[in-house]
N, C-alpha and C positions, 0 to 999 in steps of 0.2 A: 665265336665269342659274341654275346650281347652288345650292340651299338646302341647307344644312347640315339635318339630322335628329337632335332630342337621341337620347341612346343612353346604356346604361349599357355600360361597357366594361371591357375587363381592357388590360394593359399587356404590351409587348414587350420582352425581354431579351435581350441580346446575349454572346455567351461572347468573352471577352480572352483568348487565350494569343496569347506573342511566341512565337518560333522564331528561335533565332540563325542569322545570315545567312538567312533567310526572310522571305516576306511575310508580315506578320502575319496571324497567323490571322483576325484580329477584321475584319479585309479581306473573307478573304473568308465568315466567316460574315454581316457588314452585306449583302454580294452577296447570298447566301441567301436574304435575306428577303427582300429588295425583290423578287428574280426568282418566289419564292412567291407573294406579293403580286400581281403581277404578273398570273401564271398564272390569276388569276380575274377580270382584267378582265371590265366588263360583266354578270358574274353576276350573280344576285337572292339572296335570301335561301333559295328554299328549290331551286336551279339546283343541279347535280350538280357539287361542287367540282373541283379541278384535283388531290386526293389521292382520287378517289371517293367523298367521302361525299355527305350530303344539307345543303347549306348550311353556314356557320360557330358551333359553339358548339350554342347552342339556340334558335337565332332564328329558324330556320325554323316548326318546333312553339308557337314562344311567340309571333309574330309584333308584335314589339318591336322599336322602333329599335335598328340592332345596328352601327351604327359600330366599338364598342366591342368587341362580341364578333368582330367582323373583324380588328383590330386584335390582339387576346389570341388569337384562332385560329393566325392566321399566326406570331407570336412563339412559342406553346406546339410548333406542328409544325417551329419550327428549333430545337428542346432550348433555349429562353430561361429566365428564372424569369419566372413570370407568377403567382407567390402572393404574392396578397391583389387581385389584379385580377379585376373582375369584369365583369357588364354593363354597369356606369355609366360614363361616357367619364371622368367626373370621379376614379374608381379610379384612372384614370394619375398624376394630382396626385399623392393619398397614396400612392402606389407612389413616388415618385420622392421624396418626402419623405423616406419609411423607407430606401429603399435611398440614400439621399444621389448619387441622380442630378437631380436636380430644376432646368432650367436655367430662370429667370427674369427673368436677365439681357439686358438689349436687347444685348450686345455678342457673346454667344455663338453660335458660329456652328455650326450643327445638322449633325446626319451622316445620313447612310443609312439605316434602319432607325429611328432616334428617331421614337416617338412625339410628335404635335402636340394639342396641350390647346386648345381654342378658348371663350371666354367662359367663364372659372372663375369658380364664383362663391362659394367654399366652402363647407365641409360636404361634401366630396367629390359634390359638382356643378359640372359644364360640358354647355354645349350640343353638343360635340362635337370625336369625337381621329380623327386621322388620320395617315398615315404619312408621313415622307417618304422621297420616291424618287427622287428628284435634288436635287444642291446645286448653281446658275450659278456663274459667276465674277461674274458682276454683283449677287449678294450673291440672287436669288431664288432661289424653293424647285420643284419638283412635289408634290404629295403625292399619297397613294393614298387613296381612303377607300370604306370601307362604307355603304350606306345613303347614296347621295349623288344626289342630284336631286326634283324635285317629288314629290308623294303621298303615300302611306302605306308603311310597310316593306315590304309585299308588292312595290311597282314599281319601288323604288327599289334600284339597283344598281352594281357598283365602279365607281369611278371617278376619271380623274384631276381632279385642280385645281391651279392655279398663280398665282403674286403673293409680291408680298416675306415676304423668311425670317428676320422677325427678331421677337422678343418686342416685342409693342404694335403692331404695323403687322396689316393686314386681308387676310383672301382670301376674298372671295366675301360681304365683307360682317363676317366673322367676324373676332373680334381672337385674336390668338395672344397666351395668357397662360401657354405655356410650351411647354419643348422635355422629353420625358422620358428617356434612352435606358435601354435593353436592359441587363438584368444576366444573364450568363452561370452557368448551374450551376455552375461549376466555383470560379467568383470565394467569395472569402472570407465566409462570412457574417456578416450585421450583428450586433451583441451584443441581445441582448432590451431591449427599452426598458418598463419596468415602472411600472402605477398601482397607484395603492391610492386607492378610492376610500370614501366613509362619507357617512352617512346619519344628520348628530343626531339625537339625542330633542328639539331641538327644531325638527324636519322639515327642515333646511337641510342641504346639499349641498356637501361638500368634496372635493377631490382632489390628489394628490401625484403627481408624477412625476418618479422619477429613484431617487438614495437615498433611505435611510431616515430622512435630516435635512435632505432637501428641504424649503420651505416650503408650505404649502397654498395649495392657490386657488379661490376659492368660485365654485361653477360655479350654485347656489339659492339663493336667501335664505330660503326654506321652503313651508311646503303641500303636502311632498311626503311621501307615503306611501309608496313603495319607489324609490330609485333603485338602477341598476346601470352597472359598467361594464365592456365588454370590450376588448379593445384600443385604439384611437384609436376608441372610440363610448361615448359615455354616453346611457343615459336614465332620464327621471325621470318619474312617474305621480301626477298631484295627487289630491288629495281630490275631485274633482268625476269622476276617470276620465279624463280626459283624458292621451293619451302625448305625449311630447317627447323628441327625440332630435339629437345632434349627433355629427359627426365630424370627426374633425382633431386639432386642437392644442385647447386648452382656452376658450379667448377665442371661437370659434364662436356662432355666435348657435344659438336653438331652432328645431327644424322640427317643427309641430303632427305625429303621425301617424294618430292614431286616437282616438275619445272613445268611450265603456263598456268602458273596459278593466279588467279585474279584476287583471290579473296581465302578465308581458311580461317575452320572452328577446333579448338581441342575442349577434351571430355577428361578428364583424367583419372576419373574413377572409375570409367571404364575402358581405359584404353583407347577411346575414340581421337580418330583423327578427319576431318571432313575437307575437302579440296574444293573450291568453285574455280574449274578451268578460264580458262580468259575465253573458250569455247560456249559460254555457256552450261556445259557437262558438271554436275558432281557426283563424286565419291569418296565413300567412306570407307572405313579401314577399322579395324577393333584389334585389341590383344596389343597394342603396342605401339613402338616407332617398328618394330618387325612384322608388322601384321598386314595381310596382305586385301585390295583395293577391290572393292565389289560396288558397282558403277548402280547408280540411285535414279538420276533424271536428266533433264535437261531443258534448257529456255530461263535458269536461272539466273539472278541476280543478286541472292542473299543464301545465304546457309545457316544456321543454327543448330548448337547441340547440346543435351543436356539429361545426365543420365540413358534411359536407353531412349529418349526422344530424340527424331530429327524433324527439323522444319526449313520448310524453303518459303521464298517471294520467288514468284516467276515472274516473267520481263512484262505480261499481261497484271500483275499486280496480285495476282490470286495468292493464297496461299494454303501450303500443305502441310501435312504433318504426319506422323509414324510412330511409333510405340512397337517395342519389344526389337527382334533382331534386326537383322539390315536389310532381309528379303522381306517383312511384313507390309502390309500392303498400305497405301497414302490415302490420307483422309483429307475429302476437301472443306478450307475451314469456314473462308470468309473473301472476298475482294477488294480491289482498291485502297491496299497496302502499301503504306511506305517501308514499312521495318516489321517485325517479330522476333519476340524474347520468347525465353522459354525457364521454366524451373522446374524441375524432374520431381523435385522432393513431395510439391505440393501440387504438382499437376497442373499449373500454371501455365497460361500461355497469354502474352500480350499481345495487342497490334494496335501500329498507329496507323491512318488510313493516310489517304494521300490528302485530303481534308482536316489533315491535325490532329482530328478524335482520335481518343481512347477508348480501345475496347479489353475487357482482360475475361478471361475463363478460368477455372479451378476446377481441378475433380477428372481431370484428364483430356482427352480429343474431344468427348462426346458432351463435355461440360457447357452449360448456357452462358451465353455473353452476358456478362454486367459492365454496360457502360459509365465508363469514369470521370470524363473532364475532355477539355477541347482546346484548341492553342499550343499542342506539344509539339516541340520539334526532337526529341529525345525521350527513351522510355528504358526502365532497367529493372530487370525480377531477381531476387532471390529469400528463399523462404518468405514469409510474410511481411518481406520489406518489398515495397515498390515505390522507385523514385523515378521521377519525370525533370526535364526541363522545360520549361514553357518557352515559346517563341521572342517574349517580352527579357528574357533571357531571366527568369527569376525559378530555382530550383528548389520542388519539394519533394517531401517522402509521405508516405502512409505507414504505418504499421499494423498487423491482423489480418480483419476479415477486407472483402474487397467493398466491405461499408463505411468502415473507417475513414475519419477526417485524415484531411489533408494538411501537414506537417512546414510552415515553410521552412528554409534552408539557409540559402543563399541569394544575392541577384546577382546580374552581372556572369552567368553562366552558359558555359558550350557545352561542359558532359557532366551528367554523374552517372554514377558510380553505388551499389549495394552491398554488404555483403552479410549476411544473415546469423551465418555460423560464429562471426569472428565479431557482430555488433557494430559491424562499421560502415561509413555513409565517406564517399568521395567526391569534390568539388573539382573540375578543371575548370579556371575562371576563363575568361575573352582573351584578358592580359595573359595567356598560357602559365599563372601561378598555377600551383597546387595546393590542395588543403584536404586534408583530412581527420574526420572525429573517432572514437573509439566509446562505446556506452548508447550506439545506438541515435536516433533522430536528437536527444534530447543533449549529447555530450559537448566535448569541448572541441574547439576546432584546432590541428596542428597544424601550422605549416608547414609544407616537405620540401618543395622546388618551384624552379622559374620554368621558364622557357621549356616547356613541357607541350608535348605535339596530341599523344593521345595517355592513356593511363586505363590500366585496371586493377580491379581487386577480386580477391580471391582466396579462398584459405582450405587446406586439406586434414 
């Protein structure tokens, strides 16, 4: 009998246009993929696909259960949206949650092209997703899947499987705990869905999401020394070192990741997770809280991640950077650094030197420095917001190009705080208030909380 293979995975997305008097389009883009799919029956992971290349994704080179990455190959080469899918199968879940495709329902009845979620078990983990590629009239399924049969990723190859097609019944042993479909480029985008997450002075752990007079919900009851959060992932680092990390909705239980942690970045849209040991040592991790640790450097002091960007500070002040997977190779950027932001979207990279200055780049690693301002003790990027604190403790923002005036804020500041997608600008005062605007540099200020140690924002 076929053995399902955990996998980390990405998600397939389907484009809807109607055409009057036509068959829908969305016909026959579902045909596309299945027929894609298809075309690589029996291959293996590192077998010469049915568009030329060398296997699916990256599974050939990382030799990782790759259900997942079969499933996000096939969707991403029929123009689908496959962002925020990754290696993890359980990526398809949270894909279908955000894009409100998510069928969970036993009575739904699955199409062509949908994604099949098998044993979820949250936290953006499942044992495994696979496609479907026919629907019976007697209500069962076929699917297609990656990484399907006995062994290890290497022997394991496409294949089909079939049994009933409905949320809670079994194939191959496997419970189907959901059906996900295809979001089309073209389709309407979702609205940003925003946290703001804080970190008391008395170590406990709160987060909001929605407006700005949402209620909180305590994700710690304390002992913790830094938490963060990026999109649908929080983590929190105790006093002993040890990392914890969830994803999803907020009721998530914790998954241990790592213990001598000094420091820690999450990525959420790609599944990154980045570790700075109390050794000095970092590494990164992709596909999830199950994705497994491929070791980057060492002499660090700072970590940063964002989209497929990493960047360090080493303990000499240098700094480095990366682009594309987690074995590409590090680009040296600049020296006599105190801190480095990064923003993925725009290619952005900040640094403050040990001298205050600001320097920022766009257009990626190889991009020229445009020097911006001097006196900073704080620097924050996202999309074409860049907000600083100055040492005088008075907070501004920019908005646009990196020519653009400077915005003031606030005085009386230790952090801000950006967030691009979701228009909004965060204040922690000295007095540990918080404040928060919505509409961008020019909005109105909320008040959120007191006694407030650190804060972020962030929105997916």
């Amino acid at each position: 009998m076929s053995l399902f293979k955990r996998a980390t995975t990405t998600v397939l997305a389907a484009a809807v246009l109607a055409l009057l008097g036509a068959v829908p389009a969305s016909a026959d883009t579902r045909t596309d993929v299945r027929d894609l799919a298809a075309a690589n029956l029996n291959k293996q992971t590192c077998s010469t696909n049915s568009l030329g290349g060398v296997g699916f994704m990256d599974s050939c080179r990382m030799q990782w259960a790759w259900c997942a990455d079969f499933v996000r190959w096939v969707w991403g080469n029929r123009n689908l949206n496959v962002d925020r899918l990754t290696a993890a199968a359980g990526s398809f879940y949270l894909y279908g949650q955000q894009k409100g495709t998510l069928h969970t329902d036993a009575g739904y009845v699955p199409q062509v092209g949908d994604a099949v979620v098998f044993e979820y078990q949250g936290n953006g983990y499942a044992e495994h997703v696979g496609m479907v590629d026919t629907v019976n009239a007697d209500g069962t399924i076929r699917t297609i899947n990656g990484n399907w049969g006995s062994g290890g990723p290497g022997t394991t190859s496409v294949q089909y499987g079939s049994g009933p097609g409905r949320v809670g019944q079994y194939i191959a042993g496997q419970r189907i705990s959901a059906f996900v479909s295809p979001v089309g480029l073209t389709d309407p985008a979702k609205p940003a869905t925003p946290r703001l997450g804080v970190l008391f002075q008395d170590s406990s752990v709160q987060v909001k999401e929605g407006n700005l007079y949402a209620g909180w919900t305590s994700v710690h009851g304390g002992g913790i020394v830094k938490s963060e959060v990026h999109g649908d992932m929080v983590g929190v680092l105790t006093g002993a070192g040890d990392l914890y990390v969830k994803q999803g909705n907020l009721y998530q239980q914790w998954f241990h990741q790592a213990g001598s942690v000094k420091d820690f970045a999450l990525e959420s849209s790609t599944g990154r997770i980045a570790v700075l040991r109390t050794d000095g040592t970092v590494a990164v991790k992709e596909g999830g809280l199950q994705g497994g640790w491929v070791e980057e450097t060492s002499n660090a002091k700072e970590v940063e991640l964002s989209g497929d960007y990493i960047a360090v500070v080493d303990n000499n002040g240098a700094v480095y950077a990366k682009q594309g997977n987690l074995y590409a190779s590090w680009v040296t950027e600049l020296g006599a650094a105190a801190d480095v932001e990064l923003d993925a979207s725009t290619g952005r990279l900040a640094v403050v030197r040990t001298d205050g200055s600001l320097t920022v780049k766009e257009g990626g690693l190889y991009g020229a420095w445009v020097e911006q301002t001097s006196g900073v003790k704080q620097v924050d990027l996202s999309g074409d917001y860049l907000g600083v604190v100055f040492t005088n403790g008075l907070a501004s923002v920019k908005q646009g190009n990196l020519y653009a005036g400077w915005i003031n804020q606030l005085s009386n500041a230790a952090k801000i705080e950006v967030d691009a997608p979701a228009g909004r600008v965060g204040v922690l005062r000295a007095d540990g208030s918080l404040t928060v605007k919505d509409g961008g540099p020019y909005g109105a200020w909320v008040e959120q909380t007191g006694a407030v140690g650190d804060f972020q924002l962030t929105s997916y």
